[in-house]
C-alpha positions as CSV (number, residue, x, y, z in Angstrom):
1,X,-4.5,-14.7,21.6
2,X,-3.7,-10.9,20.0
3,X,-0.6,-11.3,17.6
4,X,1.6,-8.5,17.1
5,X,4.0,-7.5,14.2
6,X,7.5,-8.9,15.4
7,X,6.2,-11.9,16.7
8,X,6.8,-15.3,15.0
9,X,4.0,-16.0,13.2
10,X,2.7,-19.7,14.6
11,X,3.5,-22.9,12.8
12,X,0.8,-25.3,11.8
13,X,0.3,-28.4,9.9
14,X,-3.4,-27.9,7.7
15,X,-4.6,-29.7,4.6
16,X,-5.1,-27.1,2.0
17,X,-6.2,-27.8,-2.0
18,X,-2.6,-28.6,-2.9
19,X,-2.5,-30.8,-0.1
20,X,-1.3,-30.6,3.1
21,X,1.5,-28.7,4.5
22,X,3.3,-27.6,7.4
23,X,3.8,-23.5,7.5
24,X,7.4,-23.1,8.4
25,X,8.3,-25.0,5.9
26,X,6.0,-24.2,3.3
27,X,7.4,-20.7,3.8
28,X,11.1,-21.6,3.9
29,X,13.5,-18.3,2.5
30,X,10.5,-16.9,0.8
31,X,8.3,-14.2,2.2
32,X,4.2,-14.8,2.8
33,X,0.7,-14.0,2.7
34,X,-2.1,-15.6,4.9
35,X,-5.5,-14.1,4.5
36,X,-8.7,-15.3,5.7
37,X,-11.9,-15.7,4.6
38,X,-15.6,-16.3,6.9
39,X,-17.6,-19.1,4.5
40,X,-16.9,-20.3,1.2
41,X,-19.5,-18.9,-1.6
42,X,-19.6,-15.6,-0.3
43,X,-20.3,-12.3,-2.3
44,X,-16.7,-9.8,-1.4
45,X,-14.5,-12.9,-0.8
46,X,-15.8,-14.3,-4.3
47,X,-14.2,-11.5,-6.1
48,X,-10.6,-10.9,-3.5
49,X,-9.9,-14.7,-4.7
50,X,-10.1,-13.8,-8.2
51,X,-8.2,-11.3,-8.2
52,X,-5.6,-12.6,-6.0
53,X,-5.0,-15.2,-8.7
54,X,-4.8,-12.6,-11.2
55,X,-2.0,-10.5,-10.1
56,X,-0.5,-14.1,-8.2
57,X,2.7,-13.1,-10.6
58,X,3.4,-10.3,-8.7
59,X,3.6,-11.7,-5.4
60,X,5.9,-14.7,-7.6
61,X,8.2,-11.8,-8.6
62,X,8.9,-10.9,-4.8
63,X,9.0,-14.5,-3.3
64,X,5.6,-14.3,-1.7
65,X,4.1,-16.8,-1.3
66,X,0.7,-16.9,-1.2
67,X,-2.2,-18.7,1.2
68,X,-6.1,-18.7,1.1
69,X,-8.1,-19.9,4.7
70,X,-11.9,-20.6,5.0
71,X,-13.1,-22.6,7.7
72,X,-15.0,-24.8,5.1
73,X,-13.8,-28.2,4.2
74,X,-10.9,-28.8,1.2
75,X,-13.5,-30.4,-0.8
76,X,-16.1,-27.5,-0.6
77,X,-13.0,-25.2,-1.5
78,X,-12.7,-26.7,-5.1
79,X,-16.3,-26.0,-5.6
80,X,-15.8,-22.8,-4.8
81,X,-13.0,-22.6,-7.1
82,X,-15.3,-22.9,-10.5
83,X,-17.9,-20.1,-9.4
84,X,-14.4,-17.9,-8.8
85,X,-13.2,-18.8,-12.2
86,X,-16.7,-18.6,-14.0
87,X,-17.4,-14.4,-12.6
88,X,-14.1,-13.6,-12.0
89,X,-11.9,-15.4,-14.7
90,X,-9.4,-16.2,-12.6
91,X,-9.8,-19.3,-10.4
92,X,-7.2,-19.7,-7.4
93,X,-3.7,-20.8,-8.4
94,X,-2.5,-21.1,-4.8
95,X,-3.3,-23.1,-1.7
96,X,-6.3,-22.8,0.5
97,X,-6.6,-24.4,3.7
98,X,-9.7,-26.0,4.6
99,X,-9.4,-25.2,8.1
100,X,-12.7,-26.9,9.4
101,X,-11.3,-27.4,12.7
102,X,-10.9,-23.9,13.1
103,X,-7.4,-24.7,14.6
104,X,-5.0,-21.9,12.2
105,X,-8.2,-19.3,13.2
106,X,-7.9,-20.0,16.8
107,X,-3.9,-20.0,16.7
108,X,-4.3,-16.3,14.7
109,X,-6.6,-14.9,17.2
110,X,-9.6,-14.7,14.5
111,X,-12.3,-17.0,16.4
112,X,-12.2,-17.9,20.3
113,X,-10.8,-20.8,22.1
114,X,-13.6,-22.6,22.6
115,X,-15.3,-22.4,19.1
116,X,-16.4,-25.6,17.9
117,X,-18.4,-27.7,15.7
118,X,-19.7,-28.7,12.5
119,X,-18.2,-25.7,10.3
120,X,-20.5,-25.9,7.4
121,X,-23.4,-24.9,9.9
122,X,-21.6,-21.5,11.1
123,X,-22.8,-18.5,9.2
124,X,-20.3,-15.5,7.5
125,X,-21.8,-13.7,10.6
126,X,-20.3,-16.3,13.3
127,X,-16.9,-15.9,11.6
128,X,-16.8,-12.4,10.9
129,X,-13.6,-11.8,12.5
130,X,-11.7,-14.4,10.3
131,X,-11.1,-11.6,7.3
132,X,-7.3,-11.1,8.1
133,X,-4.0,-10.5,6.2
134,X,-1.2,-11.4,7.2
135,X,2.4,-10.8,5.8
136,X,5.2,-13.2,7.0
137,X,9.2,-12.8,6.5
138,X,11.6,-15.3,5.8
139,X,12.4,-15.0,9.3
140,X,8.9,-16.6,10.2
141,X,8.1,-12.7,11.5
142,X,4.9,-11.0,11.2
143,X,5.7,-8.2,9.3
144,X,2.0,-6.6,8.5
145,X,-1.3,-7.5,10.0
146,X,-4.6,-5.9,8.7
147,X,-8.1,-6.8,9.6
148,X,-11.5,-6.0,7.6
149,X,-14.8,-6.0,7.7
150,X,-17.1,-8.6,5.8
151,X,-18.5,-5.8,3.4
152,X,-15.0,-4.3,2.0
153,X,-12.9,-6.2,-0.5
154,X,-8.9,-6.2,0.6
155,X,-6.9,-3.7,-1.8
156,X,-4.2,-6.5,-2.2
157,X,-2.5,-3.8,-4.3
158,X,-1.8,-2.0,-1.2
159,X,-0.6,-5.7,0.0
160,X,1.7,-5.2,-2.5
161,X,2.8,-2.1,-2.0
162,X,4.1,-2.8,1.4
163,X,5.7,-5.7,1.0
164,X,8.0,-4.0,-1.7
165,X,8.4,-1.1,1.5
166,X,9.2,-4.3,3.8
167,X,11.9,-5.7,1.4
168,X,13.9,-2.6,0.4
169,X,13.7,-1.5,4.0
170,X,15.3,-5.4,5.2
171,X,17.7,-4.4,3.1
172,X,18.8,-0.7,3.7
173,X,18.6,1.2,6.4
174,X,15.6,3.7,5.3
175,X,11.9,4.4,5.7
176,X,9.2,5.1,3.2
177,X,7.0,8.2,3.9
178,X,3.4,8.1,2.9
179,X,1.5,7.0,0.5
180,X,5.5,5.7,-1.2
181,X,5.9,4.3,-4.4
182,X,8.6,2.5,-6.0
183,X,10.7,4.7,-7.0
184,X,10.0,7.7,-4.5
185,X,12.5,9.2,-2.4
186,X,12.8,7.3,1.1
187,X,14.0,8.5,4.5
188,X,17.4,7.7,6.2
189,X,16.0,5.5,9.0
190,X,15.9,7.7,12.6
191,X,18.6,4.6,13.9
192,X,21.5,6.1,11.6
193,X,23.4,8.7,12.4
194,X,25.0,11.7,9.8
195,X,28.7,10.6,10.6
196,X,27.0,6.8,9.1
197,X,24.5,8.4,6.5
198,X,27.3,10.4,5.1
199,X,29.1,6.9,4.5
200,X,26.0,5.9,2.0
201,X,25.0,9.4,0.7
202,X,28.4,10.9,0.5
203,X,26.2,13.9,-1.5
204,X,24.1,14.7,1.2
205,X,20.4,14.6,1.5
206,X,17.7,16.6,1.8
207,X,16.6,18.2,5.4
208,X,13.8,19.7,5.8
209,X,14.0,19.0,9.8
210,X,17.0,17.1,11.3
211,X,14.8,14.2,12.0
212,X,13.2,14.4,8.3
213,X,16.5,13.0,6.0
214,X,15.6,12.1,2.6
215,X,17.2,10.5,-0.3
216,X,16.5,8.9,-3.4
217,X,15.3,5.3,-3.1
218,X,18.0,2.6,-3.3
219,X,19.0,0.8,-6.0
């Protein structure tokens, strides 16, 4: 199964460290992050947990919601959670599943169908691919999908980054060029026309090319 941005993102019912939950729901009006790890007590993984929990306040400010996977059991997560504490001084203040069933992997697309058996006894090699983040709307939508490999920590300020892009542009109808920040002009999105951009931006805009319209960001 290959998920693609626009699709609903599929519901499952997982125990986690805060106990168990149903996704939808857990989600409810808010927006969401699921990202994956391969094993528990591994190196890159180790130190993307810590910091996660670190700038967790962030994603609070945006209604994100936030959600850790490993394939390892609940109880081996809490473990886990005092070595993350202890080298990162942050332990996890948000849910991870314990997803030893590998059902949530197999419903993302991050281990096959048929995988199976005692998790514990898989290596960070066998689930390589489960190193996923995903970003979920309110609307149960996948909004952003990013997969990396095992030896690159996640830059979940650029998680960040575009989930404020995601937001602003639910909201208006613009764009953000590259490499935005907040605060950076934006473009009028290519599906309004200049009779309906002059409505918004009675001033005008900048023009480089007809297709290039750009405006200060929203307010």
């Amino acid at each position: 199964m290959t998920l693609q941005i626009g699709e609903t993102a599929p519901d499952f019912v997982a125990e986690t460290t805060e106990g168990p939950i149903n996704f939808h729901d857990w989600v409810g009006d808010s927006w969401a992050v699921l990202f994956s790890h391969p094993r528990d007590f591994t190196p890159v993984c180790t130190t993307e947990l810590g910091y996660l929990a670190k700038i967790k306040p962030e994603f609070d400010r945006r209604n994100v919601k936030v959600l850790g996977l490993s394939v390892d059991p609940v109880e081996n997560h809490e473990k886990w959670a005092a070595d993350i504490e202890e080298t990162q001084g942050f332990a996890p203040n948000y849910p991870l599943i314990g997803d030893a069933d590998f059902n949530v992997s197999k419903l993302y697309g991050m281990l096959p169908a048929d995988t199976s058996g005692d998790p514990t006894q898989r290596t960070p090699a066998d689930n390589q691919t489960v190193r996923n983040v995903f970003v979920v709307g309110p609307d149960k939508k996948i909004k952003l999908l990013l997969a990396y490999p095992m030896t690159t920590g996640r830059n979940f300020d650029e998680v960040l980054r575009v989930i404020d892009s995601l937001q602003m542009t639910a909201k208006h109808k613009v764009a953000t060029p590259v490499n935005w920040q907040q605060g950076d002009d934006v473009i009028i999105a290519g599906s309004v026309s200049n009779d309906e951009a002059k409505e918004t931006y009675p001033d005008g805009w900048e023009e480089p090319k007809p297709y290039i319209r750009i405006v200060p960001q929203p307010r």
